[in-house]
C-alpha positions in Angstrom: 15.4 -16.8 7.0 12.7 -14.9 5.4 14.2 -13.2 2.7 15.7 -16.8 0.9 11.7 -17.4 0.2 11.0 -13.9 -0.4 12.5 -11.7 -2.5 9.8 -9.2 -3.1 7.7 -7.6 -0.2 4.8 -5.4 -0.9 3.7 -3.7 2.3 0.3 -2.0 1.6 -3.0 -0.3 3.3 -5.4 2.7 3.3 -3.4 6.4 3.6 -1.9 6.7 7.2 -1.7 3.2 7.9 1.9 3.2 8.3 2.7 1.0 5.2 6.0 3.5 4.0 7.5 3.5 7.1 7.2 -0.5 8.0 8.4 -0.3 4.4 11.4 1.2 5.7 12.1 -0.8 9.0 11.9 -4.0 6.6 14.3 -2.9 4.1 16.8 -2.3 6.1 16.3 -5.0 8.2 17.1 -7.4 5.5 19.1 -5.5 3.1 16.9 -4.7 0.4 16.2 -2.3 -2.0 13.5 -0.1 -0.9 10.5 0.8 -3.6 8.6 3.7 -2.1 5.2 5.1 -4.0 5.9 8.7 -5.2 2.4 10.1 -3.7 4.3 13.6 -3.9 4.9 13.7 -7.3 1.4 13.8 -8.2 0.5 18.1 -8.9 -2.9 16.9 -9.3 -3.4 15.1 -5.1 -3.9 18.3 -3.3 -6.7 19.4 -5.5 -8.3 16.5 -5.5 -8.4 16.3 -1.3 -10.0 19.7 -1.8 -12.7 18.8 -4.7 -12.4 15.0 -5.6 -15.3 15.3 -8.3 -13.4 17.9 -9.9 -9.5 16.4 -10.2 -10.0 12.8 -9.6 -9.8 12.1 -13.3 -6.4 13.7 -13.7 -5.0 12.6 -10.1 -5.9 9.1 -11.2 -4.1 9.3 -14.8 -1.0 10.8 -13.7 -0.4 8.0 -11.1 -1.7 5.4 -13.9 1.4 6.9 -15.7 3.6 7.2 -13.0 2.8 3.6 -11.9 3.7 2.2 -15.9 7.3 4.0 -15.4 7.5 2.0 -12.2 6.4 -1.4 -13.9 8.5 -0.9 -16.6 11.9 -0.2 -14.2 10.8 -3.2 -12.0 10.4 -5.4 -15.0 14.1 -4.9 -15.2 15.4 -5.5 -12.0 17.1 -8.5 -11.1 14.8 -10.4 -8.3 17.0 -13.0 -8.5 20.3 -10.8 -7.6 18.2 -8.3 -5.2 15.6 -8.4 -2.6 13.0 -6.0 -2.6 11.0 -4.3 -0.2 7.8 -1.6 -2.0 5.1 0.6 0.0 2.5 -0.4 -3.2 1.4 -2.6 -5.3 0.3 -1.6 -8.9 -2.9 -3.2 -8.8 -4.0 -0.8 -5.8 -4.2 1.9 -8.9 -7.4 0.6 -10.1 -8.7 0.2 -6.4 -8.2 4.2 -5.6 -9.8 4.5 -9.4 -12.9 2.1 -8.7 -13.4 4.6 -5.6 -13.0 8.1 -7.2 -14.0 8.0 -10.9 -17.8 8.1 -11.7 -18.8 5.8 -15.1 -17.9 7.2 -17.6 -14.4 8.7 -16.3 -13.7 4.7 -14.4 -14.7 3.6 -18.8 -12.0 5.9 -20.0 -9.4 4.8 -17.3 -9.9 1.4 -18.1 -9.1 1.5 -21.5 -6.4 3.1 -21.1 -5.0 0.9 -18.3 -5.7 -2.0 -20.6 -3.6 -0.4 -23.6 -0.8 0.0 -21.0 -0.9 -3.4 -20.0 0.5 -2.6 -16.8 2.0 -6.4 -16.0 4.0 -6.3 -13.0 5.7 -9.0 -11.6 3.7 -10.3 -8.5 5.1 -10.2 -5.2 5.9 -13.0 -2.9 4.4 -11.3 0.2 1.9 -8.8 0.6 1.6 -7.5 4.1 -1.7 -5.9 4.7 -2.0 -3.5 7.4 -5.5 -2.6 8.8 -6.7 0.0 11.1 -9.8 1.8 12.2 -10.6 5.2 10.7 -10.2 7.1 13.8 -6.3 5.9 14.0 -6.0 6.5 10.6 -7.2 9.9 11.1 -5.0 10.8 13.9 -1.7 9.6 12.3 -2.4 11.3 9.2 -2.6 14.6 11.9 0.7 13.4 13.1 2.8 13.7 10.2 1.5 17.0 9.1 1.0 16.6 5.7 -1.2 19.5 4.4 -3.2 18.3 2.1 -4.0 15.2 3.4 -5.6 17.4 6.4 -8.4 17.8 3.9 -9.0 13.9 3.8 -12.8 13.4 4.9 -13.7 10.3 7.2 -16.1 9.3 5.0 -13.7 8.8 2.2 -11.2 7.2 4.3 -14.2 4.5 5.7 -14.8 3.7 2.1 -10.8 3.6 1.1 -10.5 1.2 4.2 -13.5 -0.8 3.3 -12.5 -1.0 -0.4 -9.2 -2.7 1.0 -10.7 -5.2 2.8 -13.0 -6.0 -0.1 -9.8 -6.3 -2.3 -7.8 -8.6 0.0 -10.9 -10.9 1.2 -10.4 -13.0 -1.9 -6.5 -12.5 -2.6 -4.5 -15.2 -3.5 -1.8 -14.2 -6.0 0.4 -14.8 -3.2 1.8 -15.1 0.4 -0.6 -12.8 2.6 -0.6 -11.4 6.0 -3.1 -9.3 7.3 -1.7 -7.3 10.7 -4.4 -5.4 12.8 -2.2 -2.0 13.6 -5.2 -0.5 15.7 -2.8 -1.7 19.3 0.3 -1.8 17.5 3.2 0.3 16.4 5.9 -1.8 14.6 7.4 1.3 13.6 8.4 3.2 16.7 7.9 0.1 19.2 10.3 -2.4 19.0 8.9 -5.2 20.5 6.0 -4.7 18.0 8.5 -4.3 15.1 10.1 -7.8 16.6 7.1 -9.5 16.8 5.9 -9.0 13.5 9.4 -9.9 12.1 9.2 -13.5 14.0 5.8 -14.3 12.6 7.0 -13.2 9.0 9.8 -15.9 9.8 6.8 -18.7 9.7 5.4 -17.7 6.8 6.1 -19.6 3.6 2.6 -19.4 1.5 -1.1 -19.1 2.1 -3.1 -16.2 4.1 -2.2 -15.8 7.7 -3.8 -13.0 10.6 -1.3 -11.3 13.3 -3.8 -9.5 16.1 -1.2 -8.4 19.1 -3.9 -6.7 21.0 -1.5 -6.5 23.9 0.3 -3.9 22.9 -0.6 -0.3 22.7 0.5 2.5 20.4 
């Protein structure tokens, strides 16, 4: 079964992927607790959709803080008593900060995520989910979430594109890249099924699950 070799799934991708909900279907599917990222906590995001040059410094220092709170309540968790299932990963942080901050602001973030040492344990799985900028764009219309109506395509092209550039040489552990552009594994259940059987076959190493058959 999947969960005796993994006891901590990260499920992650650009904004309206559909990491939080797979998230979801996963955790309860094998019992586990359920580590969702806290997006709408930050007072700083909505701003920042509206002028990134302006807030991206804060935006990115309160979820730099937010995510240390996180590593620290991880750090104590049991993995060996629990199994858990997250919508993140910490090291994303410096991704979305690579992407927003100009030099000198990316310099002062830096430092300051070094004195944090943010150390989090690594996960055994990452699931990568992938899709094309004009699906992204309609399912972040589909769940209606204000601010992120403000998201610009060109920001989301260079979020996506900063992913795959992150993942292309990932190897801290088990990884499987899933192609959601003809897929819906969270509201199609045969989807949802077939991504669960291939996640049965996966012990280590980086793997590729393209089920252009089906359709959203």
């Amino acid at each position: 079964m999947m969960t005796e070799h993994f006891r901590y799934i990260v499920v992650e991708g650009p904004i309206g992927v559909g990491k939080t909900s797979l998230a979801n279907r996963l955790a309860a599917e094998f019992d586990s607790e359920l580590m969702l990222e806290k997006a709408e906590e930050n007072p700083f995001l909505a701003g920042f959709y509206r002028n990134p040059q302006q807030q991206a410094l804060s935006t990115q220092l309160f979820f730099l803080l937010q995510r240390a709170q996180q590593v620290q309540d991880f750090r104590q968790a049991d993995l060996f008593q629990h199994r858990y299932v997250a919508d993140f990963m910490v090291d994303k942080d410096r991704l979305f900060a690579e992407l927003t901050l100009d030099a000198d602001e990316l310099a002062l973030y830096q430092q300051i995520y070094t004195h944090m040492t943010l150390d989090a344990p690594r996960p055994d799985l990452v699931i990568y989910l992938q899709a094309p900028v004009d699906a992204l764009r309609e399912r972040i219309a589909n769940r209606g979430i204000d601010y992120e109506q403000q998201i610009r395509d060109d920001y989301l092209q260079r979020l996506s594109d900063a992913y795959t550039r992150f993942f292309h040489d990932y190897d801290d552990s088990a990884l499987l890249t899933i192609n959601t552009r003809a897929m819906d594994p969270v509201n199609n259940d045969d989807d949802y099924r077939a991504i669960v059987e291939k996640l049965e076959s996966i012990h280590s190493g980086r793997h590729y699950f393209n089920q252009s058959s089906f359709a959203l």
